[in-house]
N, C-alpha and C positions, 0 to 999 in steps of 0.2 A: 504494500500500500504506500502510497504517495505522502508523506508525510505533509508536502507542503499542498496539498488541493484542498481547496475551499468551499462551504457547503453552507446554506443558511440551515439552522436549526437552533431550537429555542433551547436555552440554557436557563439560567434565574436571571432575577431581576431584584432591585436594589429594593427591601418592601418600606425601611426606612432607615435613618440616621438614627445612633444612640450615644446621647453624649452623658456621660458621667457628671454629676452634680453634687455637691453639698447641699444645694435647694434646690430641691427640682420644679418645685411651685413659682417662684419667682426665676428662677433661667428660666421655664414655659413662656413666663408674663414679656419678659424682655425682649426674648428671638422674636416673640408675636408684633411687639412693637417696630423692631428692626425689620423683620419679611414681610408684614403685614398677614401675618397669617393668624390660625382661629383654632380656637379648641374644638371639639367635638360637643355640639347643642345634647346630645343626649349622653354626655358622658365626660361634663364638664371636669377639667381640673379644680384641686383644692389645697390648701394651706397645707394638710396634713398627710397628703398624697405622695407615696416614693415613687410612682413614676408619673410625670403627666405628658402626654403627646399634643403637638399642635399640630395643624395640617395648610395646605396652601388651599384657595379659591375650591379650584377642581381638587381637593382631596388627594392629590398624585403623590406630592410632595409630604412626606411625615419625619416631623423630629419628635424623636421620644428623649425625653428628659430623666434619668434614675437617679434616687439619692445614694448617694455613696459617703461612709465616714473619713476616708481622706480625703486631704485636698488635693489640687493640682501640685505633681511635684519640680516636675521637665514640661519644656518646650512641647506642643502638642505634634504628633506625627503626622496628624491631619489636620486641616482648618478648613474653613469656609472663607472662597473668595466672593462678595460680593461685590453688586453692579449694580448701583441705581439705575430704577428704570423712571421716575419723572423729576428728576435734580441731576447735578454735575454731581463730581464727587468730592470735590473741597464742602460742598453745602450738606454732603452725607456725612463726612468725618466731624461737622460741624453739627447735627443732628445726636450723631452716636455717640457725640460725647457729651452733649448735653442729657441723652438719657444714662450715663452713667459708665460708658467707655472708655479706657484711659490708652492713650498714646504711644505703642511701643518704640517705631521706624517710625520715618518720612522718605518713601523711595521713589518720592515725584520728582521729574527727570523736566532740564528745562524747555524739550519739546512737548511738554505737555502727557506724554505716557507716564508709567510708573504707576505706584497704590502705595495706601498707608495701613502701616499694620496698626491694630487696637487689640486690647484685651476687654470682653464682656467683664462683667461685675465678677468672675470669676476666678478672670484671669485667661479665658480658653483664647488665643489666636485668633484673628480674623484680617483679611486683608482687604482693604475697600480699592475697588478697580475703577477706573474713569466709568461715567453712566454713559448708559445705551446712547445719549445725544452726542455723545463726546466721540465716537468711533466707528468705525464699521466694523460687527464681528463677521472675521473670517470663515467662523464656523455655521454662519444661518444656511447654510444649503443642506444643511443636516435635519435642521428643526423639521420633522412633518407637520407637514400644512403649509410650510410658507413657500413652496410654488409646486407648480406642476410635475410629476417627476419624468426623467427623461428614460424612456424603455430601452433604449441601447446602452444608457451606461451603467458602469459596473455597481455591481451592489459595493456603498459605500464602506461594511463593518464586513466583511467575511468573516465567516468563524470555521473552524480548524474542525474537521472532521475526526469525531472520536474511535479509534480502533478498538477493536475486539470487543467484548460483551457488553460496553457501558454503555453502546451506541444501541439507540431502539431501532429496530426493523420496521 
């Protein structure tokens, strides 16, 4: 078998983010206010809650919040880079720190690229990237739904054909 031939098929999918917390009720309240996203109406978070999830608009997007008795001790392995979508992003770092963000980096470059890292109330990483007005992403031919697709060209993600019995018939 061909090691390198390519084949779509469904693998998993990302079902959400879990980020470790000391308060997982108040991280929930905050990321809400920075993504603009929402709890679950029938299964509201609480004060006293060790996990609470928020979700985006369409529900796609979920971050789960767990309380954990340590703190943050190292640099996080992952973060979140955010993108305003209706502000620049001087006026987001100008936002996120007024709800309680603090200022790690400044890696604005003087043409105008570059992001600023912040720490949530936490401490967790996050890095703010120029907003949607500010650039054109490279990567919108990706997004479904933002145009037509073209039947001749290649499938954009191939995935690696699994050998031997892991693979379904």
């Amino acid at each position: 078998m061909n090691p390198h031939r390519f084949t779509w098929c469904v693998t998993s999918r990302i079902s959400h983010t879990t980020i470790d917390s000391r308060n997982a009720y108040q991280q929930s309240l905050w990321w809400s206010q920075v993504l603009g996203m929402r709890e679950d109406p029938e299964d509201s978070n609480e004060p006293d809650h060790e996990e609470c999830m928020i979700f985006s608009a369409d529900g796609r997007i979920r971050l789960l919040f767990i309380a954990v008795p340590e703190a943050k001790q190292v640099k996080n392995r992952l973060h979140f880079d955010v993108r305003p979508t209706d502000t620049t992003r001087d006026e987001e770092v100008t936002r996120l720190l007024r709800l309680g963000a603090t200022e790690i980096a400044d890696h604005r470059r003087p043409d105008g690229s570059g992001w600023v890292t912040l720490a949530d109330p936490e401490g967790n990483e996050l890095d703010v990237l120029r907003g949607d007005s500010e650039f054109t992403d490279p990567y919108a031919h990706l997004i479904t739904g933002r145009r037509a697709p073209d039947p001749n060209a290649a499938a954009p993600f191939p995935r690696p054909v699994i050998p031997g019995p892991l693979r379904a018939q």
